[in-house]
PDB file of N, CA, C and O in Angstrom:
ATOM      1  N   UNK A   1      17.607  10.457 -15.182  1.00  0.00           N
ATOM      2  CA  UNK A   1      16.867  10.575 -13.947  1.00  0.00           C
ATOM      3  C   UNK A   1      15.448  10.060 -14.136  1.00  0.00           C
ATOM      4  O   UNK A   1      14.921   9.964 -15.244  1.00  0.00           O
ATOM      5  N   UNK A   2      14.855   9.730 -12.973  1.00  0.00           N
ATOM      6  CA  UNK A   2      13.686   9.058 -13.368  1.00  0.00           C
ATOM      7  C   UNK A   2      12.593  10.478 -12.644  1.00  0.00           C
ATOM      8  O   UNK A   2      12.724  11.392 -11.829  1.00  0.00           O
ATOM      9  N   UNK A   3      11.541   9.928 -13.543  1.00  0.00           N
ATOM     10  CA  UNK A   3      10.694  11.250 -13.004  1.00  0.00           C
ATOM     11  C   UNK A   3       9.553  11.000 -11.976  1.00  0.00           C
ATOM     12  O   UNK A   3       9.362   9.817 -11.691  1.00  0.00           O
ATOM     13  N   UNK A   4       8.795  11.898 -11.398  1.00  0.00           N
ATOM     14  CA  UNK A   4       7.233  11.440 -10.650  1.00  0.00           C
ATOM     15  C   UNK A   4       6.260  10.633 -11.720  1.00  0.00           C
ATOM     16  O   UNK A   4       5.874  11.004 -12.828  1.00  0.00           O
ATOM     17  N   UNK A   5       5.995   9.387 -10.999  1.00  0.00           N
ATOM     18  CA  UNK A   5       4.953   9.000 -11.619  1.00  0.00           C
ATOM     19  C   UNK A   5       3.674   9.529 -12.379  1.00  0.00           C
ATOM     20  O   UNK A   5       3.156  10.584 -12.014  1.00  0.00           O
ATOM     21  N   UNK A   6       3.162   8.801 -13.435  1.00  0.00           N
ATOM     22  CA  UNK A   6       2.343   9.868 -13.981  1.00  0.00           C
ATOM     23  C   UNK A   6       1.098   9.088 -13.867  1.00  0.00           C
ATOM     24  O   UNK A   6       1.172   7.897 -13.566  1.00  0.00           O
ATOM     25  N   UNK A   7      -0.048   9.656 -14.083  1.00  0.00           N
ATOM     26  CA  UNK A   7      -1.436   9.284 -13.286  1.00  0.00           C
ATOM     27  C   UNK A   7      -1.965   8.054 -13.317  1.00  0.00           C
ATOM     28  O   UNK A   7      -2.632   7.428 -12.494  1.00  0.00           O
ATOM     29  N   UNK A   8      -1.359   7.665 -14.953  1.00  0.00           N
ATOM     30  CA  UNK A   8      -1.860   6.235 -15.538  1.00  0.00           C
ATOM     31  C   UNK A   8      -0.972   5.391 -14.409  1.00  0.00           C
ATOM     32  O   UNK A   8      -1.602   4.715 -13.597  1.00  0.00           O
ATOM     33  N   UNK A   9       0.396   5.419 -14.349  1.00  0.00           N
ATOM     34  CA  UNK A   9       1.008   4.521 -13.623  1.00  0.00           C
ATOM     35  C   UNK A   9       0.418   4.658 -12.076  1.00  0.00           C
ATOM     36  O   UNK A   9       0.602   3.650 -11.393  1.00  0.00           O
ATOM     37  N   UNK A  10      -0.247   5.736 -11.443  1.00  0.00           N
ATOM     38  CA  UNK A  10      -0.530   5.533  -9.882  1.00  0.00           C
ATOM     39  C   UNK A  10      -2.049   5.058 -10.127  1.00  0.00           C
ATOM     40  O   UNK A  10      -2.625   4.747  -9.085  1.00  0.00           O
ATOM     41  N   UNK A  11      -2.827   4.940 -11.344  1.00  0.00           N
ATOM     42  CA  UNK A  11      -3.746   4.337 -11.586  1.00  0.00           C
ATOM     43  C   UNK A  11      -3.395   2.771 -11.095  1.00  0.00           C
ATOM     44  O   UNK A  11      -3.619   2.188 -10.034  1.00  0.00           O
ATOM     45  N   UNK A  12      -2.831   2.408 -12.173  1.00  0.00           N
ATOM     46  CA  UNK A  12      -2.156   0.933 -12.615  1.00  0.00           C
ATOM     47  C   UNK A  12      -1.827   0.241 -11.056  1.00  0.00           C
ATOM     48  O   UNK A  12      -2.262  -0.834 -10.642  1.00  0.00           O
ATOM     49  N   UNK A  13      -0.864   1.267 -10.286  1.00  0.00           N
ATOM     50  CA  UNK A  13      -0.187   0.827  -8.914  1.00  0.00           C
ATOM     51  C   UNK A  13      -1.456   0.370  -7.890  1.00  0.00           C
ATOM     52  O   UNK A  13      -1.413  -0.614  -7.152  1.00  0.00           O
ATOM     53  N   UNK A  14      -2.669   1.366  -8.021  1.00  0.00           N
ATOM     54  CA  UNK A  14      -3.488   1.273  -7.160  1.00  0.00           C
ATOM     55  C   UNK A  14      -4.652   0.357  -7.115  1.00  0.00           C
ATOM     56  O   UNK A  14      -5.178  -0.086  -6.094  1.00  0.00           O
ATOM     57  N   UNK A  15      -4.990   0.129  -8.338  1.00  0.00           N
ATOM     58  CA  UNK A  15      -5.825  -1.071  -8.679  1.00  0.00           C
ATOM     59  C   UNK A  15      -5.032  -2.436  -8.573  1.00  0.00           C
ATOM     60  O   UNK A  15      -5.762  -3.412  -8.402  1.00  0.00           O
ATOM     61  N   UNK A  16      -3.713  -2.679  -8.639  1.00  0.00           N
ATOM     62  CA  UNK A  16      -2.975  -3.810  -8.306  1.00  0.00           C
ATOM     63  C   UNK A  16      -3.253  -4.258  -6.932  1.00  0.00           C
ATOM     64  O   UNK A  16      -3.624  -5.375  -6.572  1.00  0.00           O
ATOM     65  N   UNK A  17      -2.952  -2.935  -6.028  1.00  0.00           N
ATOM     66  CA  UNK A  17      -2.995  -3.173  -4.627  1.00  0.00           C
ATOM     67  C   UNK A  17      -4.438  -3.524  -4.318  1.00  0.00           C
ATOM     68  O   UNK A  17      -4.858  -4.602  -3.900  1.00  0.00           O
ATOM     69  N   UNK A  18      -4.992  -2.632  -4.543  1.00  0.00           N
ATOM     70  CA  UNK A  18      -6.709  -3.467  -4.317  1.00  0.00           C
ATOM     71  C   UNK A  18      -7.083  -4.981  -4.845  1.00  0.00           C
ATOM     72  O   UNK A  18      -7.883  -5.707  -4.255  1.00  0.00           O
ATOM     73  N   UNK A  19      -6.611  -5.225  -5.651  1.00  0.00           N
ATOM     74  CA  UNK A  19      -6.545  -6.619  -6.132  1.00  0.00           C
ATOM     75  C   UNK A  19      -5.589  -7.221  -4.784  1.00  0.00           C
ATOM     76  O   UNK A  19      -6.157  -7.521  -3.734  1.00  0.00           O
ATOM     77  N   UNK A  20      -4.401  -7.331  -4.911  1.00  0.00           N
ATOM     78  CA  UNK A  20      -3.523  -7.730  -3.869  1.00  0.00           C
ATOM     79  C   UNK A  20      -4.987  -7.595  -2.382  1.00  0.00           C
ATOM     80  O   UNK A  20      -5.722  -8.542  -2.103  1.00  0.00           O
ATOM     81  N   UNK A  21      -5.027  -6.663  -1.915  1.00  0.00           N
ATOM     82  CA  UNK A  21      -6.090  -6.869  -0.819  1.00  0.00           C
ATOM     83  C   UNK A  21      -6.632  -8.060  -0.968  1.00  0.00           C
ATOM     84  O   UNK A  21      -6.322  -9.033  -0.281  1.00  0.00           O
ATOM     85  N   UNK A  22      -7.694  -8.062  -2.106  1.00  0.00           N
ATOM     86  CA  UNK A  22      -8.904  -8.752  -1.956  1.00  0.00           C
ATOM     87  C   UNK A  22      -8.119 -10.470  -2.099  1.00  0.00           C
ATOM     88  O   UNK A  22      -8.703 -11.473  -1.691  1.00  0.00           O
ATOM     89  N   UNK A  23      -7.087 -10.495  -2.582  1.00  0.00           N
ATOM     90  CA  UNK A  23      -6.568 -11.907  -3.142  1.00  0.00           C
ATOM     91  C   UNK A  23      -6.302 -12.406  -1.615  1.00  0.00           C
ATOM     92  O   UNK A  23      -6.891 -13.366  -1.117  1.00  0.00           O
ATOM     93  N   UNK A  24      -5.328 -11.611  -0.945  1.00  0.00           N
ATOM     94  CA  UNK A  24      -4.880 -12.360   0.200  1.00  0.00           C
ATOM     95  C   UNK A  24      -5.974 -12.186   1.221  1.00  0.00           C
ATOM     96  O   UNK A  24      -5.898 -13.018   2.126  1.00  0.00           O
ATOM     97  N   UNK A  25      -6.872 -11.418   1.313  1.00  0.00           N
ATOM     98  CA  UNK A  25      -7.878 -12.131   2.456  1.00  0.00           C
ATOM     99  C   UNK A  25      -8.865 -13.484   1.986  1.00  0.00           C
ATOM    100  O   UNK A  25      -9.254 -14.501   2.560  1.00  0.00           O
ATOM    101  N   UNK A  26      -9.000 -13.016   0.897  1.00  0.00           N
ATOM    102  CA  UNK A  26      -9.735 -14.999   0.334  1.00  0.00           C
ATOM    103  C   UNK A  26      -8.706 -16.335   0.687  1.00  0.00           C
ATOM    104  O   UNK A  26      -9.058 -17.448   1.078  1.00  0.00           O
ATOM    105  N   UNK A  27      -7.508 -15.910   0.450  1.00  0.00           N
ATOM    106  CA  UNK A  27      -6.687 -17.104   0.762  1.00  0.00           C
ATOM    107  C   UNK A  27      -6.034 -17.014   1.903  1.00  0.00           C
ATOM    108  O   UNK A  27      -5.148 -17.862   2.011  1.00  0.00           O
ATOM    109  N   UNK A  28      -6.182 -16.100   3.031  1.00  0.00           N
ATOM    110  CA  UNK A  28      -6.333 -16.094   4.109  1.00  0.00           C
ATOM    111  C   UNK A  28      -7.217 -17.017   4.809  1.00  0.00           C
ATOM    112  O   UNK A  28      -6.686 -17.708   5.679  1.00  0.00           O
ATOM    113  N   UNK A  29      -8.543 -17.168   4.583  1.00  0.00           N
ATOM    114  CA  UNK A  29      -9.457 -17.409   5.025  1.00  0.00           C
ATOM    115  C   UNK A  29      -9.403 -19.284   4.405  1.00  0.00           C
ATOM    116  O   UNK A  29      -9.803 -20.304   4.968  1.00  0.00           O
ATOM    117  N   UNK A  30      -8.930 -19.145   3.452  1.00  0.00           N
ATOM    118  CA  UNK A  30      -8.923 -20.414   2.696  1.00  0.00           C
ATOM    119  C   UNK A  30      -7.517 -21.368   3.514  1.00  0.00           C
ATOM    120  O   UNK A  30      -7.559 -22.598   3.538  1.00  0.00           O
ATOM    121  N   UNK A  31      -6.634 -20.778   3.982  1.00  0.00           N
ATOM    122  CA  UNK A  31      -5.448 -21.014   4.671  1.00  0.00           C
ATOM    123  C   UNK A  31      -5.729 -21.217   6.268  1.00  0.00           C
ATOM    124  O   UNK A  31      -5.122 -21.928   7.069  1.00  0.00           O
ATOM    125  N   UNK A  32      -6.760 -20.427   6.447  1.00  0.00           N
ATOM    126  CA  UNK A  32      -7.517 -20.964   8.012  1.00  0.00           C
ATOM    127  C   UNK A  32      -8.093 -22.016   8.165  1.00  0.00           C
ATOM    128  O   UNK A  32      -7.818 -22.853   9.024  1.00  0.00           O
ATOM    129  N   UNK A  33      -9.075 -22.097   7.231  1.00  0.00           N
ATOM    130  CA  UNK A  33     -10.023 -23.793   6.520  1.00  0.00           C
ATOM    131  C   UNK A  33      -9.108 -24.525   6.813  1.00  0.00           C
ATOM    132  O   UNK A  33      -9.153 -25.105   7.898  1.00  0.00           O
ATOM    133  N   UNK A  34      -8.070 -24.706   5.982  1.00  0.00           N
ATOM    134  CA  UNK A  34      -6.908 -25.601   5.617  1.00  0.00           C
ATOM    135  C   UNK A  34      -6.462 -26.452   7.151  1.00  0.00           C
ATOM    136  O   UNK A  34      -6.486 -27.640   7.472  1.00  0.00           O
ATOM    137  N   UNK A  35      -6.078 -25.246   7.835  1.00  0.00           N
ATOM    138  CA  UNK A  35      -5.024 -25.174   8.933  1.00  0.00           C
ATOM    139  C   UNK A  35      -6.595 -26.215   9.970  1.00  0.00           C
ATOM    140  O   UNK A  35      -6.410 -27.244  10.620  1.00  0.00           O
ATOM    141  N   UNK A  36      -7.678 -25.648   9.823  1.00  0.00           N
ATOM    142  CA  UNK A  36      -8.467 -26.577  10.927  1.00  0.00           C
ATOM    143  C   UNK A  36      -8.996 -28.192  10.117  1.00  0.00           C
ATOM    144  O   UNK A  36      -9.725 -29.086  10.548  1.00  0.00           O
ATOM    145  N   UNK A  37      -8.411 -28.078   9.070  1.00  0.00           N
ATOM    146  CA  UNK A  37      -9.095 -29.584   8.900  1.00  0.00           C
ATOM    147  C   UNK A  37      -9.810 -29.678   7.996  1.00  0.00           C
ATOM    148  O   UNK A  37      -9.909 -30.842   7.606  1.00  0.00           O
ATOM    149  N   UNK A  38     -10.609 -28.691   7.240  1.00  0.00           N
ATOM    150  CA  UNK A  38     -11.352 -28.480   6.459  1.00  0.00           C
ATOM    151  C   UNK A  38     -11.230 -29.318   5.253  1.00  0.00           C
ATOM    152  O   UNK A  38     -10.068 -29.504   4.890  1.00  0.00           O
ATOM    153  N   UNK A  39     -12.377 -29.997   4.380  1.00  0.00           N
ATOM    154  CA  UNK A  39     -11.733 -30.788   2.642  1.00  0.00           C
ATOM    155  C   UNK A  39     -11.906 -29.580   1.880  1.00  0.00           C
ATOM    156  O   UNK A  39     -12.431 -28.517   2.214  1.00  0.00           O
ATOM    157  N   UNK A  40     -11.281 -29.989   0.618  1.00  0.00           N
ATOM    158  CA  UNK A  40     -10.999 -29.014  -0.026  1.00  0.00           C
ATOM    159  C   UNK A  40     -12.334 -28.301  -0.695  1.00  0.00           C
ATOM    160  O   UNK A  40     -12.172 -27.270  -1.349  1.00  0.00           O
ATOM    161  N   UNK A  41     -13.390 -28.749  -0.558  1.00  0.00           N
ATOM    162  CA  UNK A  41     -14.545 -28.116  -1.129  1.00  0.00           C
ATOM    163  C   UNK A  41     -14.803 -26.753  -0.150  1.00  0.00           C
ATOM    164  O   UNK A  41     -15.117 -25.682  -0.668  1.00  0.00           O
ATOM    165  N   UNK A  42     -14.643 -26.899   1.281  1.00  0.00           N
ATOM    166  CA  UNK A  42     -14.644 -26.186   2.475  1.00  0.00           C
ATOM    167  C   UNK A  42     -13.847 -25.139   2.209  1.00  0.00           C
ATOM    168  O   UNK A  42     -14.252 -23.976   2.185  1.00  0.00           O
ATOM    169  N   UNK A  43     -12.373 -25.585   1.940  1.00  0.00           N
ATOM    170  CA  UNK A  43     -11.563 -24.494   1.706  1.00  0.00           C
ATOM    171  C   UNK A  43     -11.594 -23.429   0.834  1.00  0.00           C
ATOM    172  O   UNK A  43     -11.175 -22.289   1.040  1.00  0.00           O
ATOM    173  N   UNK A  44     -12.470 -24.171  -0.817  1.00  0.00           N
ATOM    174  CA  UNK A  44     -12.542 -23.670  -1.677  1.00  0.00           C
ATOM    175  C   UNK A  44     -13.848 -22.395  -1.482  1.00  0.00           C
ATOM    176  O   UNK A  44     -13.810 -21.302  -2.046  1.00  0.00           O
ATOM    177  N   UNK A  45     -14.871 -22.828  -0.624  1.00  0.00           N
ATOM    178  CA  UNK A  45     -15.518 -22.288  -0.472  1.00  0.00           C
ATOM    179  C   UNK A  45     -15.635 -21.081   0.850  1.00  0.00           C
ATOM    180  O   UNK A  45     -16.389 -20.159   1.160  1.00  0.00           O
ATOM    181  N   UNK A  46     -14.590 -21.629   1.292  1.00  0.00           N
ATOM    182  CA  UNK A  46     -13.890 -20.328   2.631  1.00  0.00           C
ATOM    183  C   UNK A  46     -13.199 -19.142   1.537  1.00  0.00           C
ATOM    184  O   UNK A  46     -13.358 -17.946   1.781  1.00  0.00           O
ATOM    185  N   UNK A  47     -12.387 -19.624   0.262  1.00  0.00           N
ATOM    186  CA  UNK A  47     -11.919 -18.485  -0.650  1.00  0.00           C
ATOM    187  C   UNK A  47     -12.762 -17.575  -0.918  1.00  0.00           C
ATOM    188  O   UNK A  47     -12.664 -16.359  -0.750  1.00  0.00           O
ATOM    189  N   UNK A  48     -13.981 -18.466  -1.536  1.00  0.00           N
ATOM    190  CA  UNK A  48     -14.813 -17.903  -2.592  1.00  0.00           C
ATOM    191  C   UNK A  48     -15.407 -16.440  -1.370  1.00  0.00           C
ATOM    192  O   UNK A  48     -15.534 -15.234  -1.585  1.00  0.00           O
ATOM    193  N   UNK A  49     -15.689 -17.427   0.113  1.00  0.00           N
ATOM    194  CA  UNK A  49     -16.514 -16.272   0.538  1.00  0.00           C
ATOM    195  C   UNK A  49     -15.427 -15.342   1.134  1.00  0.00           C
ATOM    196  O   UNK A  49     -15.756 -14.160   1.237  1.00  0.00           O
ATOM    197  N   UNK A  50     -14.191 -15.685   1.542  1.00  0.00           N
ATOM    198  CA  UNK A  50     -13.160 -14.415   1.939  1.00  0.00           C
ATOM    199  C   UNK A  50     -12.931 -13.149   1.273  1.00  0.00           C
ATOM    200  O   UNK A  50     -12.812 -11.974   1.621  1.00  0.00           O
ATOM    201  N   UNK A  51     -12.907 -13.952  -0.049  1.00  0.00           N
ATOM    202  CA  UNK A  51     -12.494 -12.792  -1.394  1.00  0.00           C
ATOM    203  C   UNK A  51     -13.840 -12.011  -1.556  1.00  0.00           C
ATOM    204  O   UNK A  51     -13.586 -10.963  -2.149  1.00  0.00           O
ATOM    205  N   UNK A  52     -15.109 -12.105  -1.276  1.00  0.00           N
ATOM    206  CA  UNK A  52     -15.809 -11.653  -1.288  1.00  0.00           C
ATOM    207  C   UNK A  52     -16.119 -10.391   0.005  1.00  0.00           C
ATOM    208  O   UNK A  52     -16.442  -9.204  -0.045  1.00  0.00           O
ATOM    209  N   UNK A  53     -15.927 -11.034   0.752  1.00  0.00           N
ATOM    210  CA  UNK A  53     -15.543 -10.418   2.369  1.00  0.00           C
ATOM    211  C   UNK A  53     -14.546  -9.084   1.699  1.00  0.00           C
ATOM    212  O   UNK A  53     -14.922  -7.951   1.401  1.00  0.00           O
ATOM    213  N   UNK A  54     -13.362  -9.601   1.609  1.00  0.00           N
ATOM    214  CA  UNK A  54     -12.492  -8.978   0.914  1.00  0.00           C
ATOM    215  C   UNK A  54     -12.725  -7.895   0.106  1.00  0.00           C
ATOM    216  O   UNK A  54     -12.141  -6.834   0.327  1.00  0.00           O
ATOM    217  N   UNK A  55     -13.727  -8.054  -1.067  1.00  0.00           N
ATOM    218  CA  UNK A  55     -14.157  -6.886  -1.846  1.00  0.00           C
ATOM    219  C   UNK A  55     -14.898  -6.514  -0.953  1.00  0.00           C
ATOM    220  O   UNK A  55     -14.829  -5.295  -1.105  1.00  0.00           O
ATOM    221  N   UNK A  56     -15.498  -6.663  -0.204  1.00  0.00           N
ATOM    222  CA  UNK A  56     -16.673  -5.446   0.557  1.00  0.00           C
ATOM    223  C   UNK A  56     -15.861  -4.237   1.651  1.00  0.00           C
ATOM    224  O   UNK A  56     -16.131  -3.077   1.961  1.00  0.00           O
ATOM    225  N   UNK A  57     -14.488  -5.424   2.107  1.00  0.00           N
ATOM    226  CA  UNK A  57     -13.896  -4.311   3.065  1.00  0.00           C
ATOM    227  C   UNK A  57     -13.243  -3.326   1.814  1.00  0.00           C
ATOM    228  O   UNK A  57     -13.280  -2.108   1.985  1.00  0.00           O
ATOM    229  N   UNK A  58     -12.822  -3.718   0.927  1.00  0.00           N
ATOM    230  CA  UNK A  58     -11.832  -2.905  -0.191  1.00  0.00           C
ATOM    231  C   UNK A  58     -12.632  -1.675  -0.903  1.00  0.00           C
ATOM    232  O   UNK A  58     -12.144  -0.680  -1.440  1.00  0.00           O
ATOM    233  N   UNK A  59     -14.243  -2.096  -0.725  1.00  0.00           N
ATOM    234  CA  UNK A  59     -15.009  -0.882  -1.478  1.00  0.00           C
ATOM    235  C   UNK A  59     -15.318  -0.307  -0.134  1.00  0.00           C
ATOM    236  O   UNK A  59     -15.209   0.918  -0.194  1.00  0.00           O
ATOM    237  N   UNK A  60     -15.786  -0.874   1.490  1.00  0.00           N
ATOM    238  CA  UNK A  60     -15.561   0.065   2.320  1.00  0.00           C
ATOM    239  C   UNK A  60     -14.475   1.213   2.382  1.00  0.00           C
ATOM    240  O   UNK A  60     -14.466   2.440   2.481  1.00  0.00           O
ATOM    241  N   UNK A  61     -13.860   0.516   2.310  1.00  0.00           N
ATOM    242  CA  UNK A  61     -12.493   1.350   2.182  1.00  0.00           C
ATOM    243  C   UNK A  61     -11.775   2.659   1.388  1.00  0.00           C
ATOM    244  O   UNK A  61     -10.994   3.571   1.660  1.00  0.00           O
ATOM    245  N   UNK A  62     -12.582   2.137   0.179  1.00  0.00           N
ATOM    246  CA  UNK A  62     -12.260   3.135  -0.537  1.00  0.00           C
ATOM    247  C   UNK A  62     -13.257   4.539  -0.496  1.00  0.00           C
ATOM    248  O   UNK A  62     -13.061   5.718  -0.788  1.00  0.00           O
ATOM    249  N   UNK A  63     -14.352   3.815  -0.009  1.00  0.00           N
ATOM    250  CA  UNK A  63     -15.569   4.744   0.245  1.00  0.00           C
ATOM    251  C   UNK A  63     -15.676   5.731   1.214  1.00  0.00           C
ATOM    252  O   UNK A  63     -16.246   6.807   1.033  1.00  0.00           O
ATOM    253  N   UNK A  64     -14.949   5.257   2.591  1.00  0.00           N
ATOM    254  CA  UNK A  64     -14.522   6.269   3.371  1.00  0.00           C
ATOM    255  C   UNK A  64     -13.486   7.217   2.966  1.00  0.00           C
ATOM    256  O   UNK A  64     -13.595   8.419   3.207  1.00  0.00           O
ATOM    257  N   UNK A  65     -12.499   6.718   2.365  1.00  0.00           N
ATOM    258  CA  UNK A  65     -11.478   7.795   1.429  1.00  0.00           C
ATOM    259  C   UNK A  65     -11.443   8.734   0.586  1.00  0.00           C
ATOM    260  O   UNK A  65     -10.362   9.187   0.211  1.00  0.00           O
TER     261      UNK A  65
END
């Protein structure tokens, strides 16, 4: 039988997902660039600032919690 997770693993799970957050709104934003036309310096630099965007909603986030 498998048992309840133990703290390290809902550690491990939860810092993944916060990563996961912050990854797909940078390349969200980098995938919007894309989609209007943008060169790739544009796009690259729509990442840089999404993922950044990204960490600020992810520490909002956690901060209200």
């Amino acid at each position: 039988m498998v048992g309840p997770p133990s703290a390290e693993e809902k550690r491990d799970s939860m810092n993944r997902l916060k990563v996961g957050i912050v990854v797909i709104v940078g390349l969200s934003a980098g995938l919007i660039t894309m989609s209007g036309g943008g060169s790739m310096m544009e796009v690259a630099i729509a990442v840089v600032a999404g993922s950044l965007v990204g960490a600020a909603l992810l520490g909002y986030l956690v901060y209200i919690t």
